[in-house]
N, C-alpha and C positions, 0 to 999 in steps of 0.2 A: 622578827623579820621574816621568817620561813613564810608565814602563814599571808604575808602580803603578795597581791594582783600581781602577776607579772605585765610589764607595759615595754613601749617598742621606745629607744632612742637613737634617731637616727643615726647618730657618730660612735654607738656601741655597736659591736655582732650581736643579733639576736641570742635571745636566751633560749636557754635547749627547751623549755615547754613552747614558746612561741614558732618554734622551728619544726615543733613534732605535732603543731596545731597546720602549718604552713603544708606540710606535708599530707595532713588527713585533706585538706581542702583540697590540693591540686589532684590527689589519688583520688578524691571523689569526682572531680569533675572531668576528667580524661575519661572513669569508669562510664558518666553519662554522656560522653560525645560517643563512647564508641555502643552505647545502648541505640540513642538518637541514630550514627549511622547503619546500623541495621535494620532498624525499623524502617528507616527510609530506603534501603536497598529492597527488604523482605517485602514491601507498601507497592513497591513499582510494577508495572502490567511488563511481562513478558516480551521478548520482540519476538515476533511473529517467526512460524518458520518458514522463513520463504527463501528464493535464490535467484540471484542472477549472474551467469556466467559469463564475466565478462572479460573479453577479447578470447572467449575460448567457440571458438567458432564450428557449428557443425552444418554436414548439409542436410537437407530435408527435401521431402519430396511429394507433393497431395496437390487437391483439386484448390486452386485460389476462387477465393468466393472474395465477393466486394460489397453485400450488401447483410447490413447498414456500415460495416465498416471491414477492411480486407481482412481477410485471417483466411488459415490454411488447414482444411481438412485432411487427415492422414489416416480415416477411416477411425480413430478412437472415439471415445468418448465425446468430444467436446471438439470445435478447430479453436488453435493456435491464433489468436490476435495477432496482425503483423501489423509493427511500429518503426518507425525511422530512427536515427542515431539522434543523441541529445531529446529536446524539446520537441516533436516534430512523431509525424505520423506520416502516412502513405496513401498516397489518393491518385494517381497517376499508370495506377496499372487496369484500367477498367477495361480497356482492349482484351484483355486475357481474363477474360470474368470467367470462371466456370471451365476453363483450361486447366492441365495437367503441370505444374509446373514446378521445374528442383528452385531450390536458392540456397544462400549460408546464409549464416546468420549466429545470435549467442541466444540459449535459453532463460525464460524468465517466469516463473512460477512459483506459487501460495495457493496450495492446497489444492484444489480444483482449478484454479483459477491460472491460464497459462498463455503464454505470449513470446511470441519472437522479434528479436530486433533488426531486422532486415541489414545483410552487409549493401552497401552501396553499389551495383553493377554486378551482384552475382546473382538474380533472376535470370530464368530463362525457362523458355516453353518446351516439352515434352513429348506432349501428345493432346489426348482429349480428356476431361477430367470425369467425375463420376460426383454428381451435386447429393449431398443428406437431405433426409427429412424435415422438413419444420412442419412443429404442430401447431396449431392456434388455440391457447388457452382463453381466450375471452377476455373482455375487458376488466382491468384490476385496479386498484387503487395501493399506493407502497408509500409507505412514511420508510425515512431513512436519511441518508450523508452521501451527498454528490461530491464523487473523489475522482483522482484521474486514474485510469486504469493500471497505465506503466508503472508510478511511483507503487502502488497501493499492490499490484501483486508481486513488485520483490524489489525494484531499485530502491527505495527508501527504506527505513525504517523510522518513524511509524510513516506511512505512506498515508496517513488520514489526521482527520480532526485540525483544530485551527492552526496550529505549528505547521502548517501542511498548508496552507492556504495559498499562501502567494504562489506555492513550487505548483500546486496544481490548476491555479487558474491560469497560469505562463504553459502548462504544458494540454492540458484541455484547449487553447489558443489555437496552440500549436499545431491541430490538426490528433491528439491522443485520444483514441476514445475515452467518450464520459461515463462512468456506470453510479448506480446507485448502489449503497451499501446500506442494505438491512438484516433486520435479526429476526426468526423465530420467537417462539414462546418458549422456547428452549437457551435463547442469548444464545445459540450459534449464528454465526455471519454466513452471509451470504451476497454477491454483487451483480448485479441485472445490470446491462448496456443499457444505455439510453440512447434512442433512435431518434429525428425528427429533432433534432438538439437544437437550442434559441440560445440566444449570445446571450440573453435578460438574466439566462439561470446561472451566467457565472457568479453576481450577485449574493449569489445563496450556496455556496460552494461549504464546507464544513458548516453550515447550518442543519437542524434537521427541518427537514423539507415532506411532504406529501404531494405525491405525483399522481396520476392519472392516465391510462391509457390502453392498449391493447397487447395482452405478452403473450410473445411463441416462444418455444424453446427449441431447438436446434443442435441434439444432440443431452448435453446436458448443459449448454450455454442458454440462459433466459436472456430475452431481447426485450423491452418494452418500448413500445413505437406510442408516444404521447401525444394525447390529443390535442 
């Protein structure tokens, strides 16, 4: 009788080899969920390092430019995109174009790529402002992913691709600047404004797209004004 199968009866306790077979099963399979969740942790694309500070409010002070879309030069590198709270961008201050002007607001920046979100009623004029360079690089042609600026340089994460779609065709709407997001031969990113903006392209929004048209840059901000 030793030498006979051990087998399962339901109204008995299992038999110690049936229970020490029980056990290799479930140690091996807890062993492969926690391989599988690594793999899937280790598999996933990084989040971006970007920031947005929010309700930390500071004030700033540079020349307001409004064209193709506001932002505030502070004599650095690049101006400062300014954005309205929520959904919603800024188009209302073109009286003070090229004016010297303070405001508050919270920081919002990814990498080169930087923006401010305008507090409500704390603009105000200064003086006279001091306008940057733009160069004209000639006409280009850009394959890449029309994202909205705001989410994509720090309030979201991921601020791009189809998970990303509805938030940024509601906030492109919205009055947000639109940029293109493309890449080097290197897969480093990179995001160009889009000037001259058609309601058609919301359509194509986390698609990749090829565009067409004439880029300056403006600091180290690219602008591409489509034909």
């Amino acid at each position: 009788m030793a030498n006979q199968s051990e087998f399962y009866i339901g109204y008995l306790p299992p038999s110690p080899g049936l229970r020490k077979a029980i056990r290799a099963i479930v140690a091996t399979l807890l062993a492969l969920a926690c391989c599988v969740g690594v793999v899937l942790v280790v598999g996933q694309n990084p989040f971006a390092n970007s920031t947005f500070e929010f309700q930390q409010y500071r004030e700033f002070r540079g020349t307001l430019l409004m064209s193709p879309y506001p932002a505030l030069w502070m004599g650095e590198q690049s101006p400062w995109l300014l954005v309205g709270q929520g959904k919603h961008g800024v188009n209302d201050l073109v009286r003070l174009d090229g004016a010297q002007v303070s405001l508050t607001g919270e920081r919002i920046s990814r990498g080169e790529d930087r923006m401010i979100e305008l507090r409500p009623g704390s603009l105000r004029m200064v003086g006279a402002g001091v306008r940057p360079a733009t160069v004209d690089l000639g006409v280009v042609q850009l394959t890449g992913e029309i994202v909205d600026s705001k989410c994509y340089f720090g309030v979201m994460n991921p601020g791009s691709g189809k998970v990303h779609r509805d938030c940024a065709v509601r906030c492109i709407s919205g009055g947000v600047p639109p940029a293109l997001l493309v890449r080097d031969a290197a897969g480093s990113a990179r995001t160009v404004l889009l000037a001259n903006w058609g309601s058609e392209l919301l359509d194509h929004i986390a698609e990749p797209v090829t565009l067409r048209g004439r880029l300056d840059r403006t600091g180290d901000r690219l602008t591409l004004h489509l034909e």
